[in-house]
Kinemage of the C-alpha trace (Angstrom):
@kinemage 1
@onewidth
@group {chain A} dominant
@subgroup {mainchain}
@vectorlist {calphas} color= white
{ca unk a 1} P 120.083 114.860 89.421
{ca unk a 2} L 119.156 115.712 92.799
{ca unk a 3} L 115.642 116.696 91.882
{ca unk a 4} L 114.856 113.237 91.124
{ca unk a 5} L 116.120 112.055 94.273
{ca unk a 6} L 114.226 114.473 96.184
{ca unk a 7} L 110.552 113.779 94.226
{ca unk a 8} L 110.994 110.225 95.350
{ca unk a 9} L 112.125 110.795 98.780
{ca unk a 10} L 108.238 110.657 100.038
{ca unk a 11} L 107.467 108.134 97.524
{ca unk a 12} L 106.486 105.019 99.765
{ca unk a 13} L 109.105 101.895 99.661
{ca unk a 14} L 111.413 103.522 96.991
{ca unk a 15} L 114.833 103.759 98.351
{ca unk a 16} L 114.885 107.862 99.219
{ca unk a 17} L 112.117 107.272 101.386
{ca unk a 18} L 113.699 104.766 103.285
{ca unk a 19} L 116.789 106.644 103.643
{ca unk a 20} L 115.167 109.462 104.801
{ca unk a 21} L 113.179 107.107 107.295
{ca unk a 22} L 116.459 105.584 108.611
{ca unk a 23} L 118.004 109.419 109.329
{ca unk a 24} L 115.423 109.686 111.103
{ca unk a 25} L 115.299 106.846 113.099
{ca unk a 26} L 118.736 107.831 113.695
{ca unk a 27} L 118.111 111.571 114.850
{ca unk a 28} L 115.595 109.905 117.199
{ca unk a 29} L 118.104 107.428 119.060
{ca unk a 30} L 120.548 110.158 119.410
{ca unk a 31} L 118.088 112.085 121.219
{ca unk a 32} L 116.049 109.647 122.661
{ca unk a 33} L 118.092 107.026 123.548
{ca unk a 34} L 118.410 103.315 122.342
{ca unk a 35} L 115.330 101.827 122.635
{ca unk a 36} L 114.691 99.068 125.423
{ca unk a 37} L 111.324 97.757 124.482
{ca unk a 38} L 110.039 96.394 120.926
{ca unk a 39} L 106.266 95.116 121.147
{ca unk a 40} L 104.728 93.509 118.353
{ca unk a 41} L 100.883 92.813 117.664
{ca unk a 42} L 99.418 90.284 116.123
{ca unk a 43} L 95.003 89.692 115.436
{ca unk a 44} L 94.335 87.052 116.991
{ca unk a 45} L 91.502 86.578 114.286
{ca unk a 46} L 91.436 82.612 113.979
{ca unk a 47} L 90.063 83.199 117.963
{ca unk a 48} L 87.434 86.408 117.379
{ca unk a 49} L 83.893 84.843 117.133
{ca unk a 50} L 82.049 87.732 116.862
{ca unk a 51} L 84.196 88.528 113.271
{ca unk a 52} L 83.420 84.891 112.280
{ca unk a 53} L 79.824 85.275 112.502
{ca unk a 54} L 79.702 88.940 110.897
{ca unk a 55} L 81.497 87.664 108.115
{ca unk a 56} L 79.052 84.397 107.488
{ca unk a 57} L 76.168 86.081 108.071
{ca unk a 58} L 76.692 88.505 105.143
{ca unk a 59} L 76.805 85.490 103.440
{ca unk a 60} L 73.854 84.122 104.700
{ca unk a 61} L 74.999 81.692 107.502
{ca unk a 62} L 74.099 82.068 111.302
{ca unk a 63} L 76.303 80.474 113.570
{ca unk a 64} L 76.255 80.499 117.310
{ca unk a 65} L 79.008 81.395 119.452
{ca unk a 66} L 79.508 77.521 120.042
{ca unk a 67} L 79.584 76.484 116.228
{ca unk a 68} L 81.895 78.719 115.122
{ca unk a 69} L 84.291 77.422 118.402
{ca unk a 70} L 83.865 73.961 116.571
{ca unk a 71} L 84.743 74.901 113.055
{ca unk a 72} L 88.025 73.773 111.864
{ca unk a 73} L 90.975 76.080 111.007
{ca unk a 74} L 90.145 75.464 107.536
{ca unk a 75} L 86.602 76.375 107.622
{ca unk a 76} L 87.303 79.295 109.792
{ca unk a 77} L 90.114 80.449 107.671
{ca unk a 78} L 87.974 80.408 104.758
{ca unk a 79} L 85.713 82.700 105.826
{ca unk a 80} L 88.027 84.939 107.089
{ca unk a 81} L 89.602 84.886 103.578
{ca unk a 82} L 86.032 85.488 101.937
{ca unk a 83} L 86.077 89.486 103.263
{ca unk a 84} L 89.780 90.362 103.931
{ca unk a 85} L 87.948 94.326 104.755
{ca unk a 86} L 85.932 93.193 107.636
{ca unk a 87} L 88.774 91.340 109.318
{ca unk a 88} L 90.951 93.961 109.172
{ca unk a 89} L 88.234 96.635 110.482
């Protein structure tokens, strides 16, 4: 029974791994401490220009700095959402 448990315990998201994860988490605030800070970070990839015009001119499209400032969210979202790999390089 415990073999099972064990082959699935560094199987990402099933719930041995994140049992193990939260002993560890654990071990770490009882030697580290309880933590003070939590940062999160967020693209700010609606505001990157530069990615903007990679992305359309794969596709063709050359936009200045300028015109891609005076796209709407909707146009700039859609390119964005045309190569989900280059945003997220």
């Amino acid at each position: 029974m415990d073999r099972a448990y064990q082959l699935l315990s560094d199987m990402r998201g099933s719930p041995p791994y994140w049992q193990k994860l939260f002993y560890k988490v654990l071990a770490m605030i009882r030697q580290l401490g309880i933590p003070t800070w939590f940062i999160t970070f967020r693209a700010a990839d609606m505001r990157w220009r530069e990615v903007i015009q990679a992305i359309a001119a794969q596709y063709g499209t050359i936009y200045t700095g300028q015109e891609v400032k005076e796209l709407s969210l909707e146009q700039r979202s859609k390119w964005l959402r045309t190569n989900p790999d280059t945003v997220a390089r």
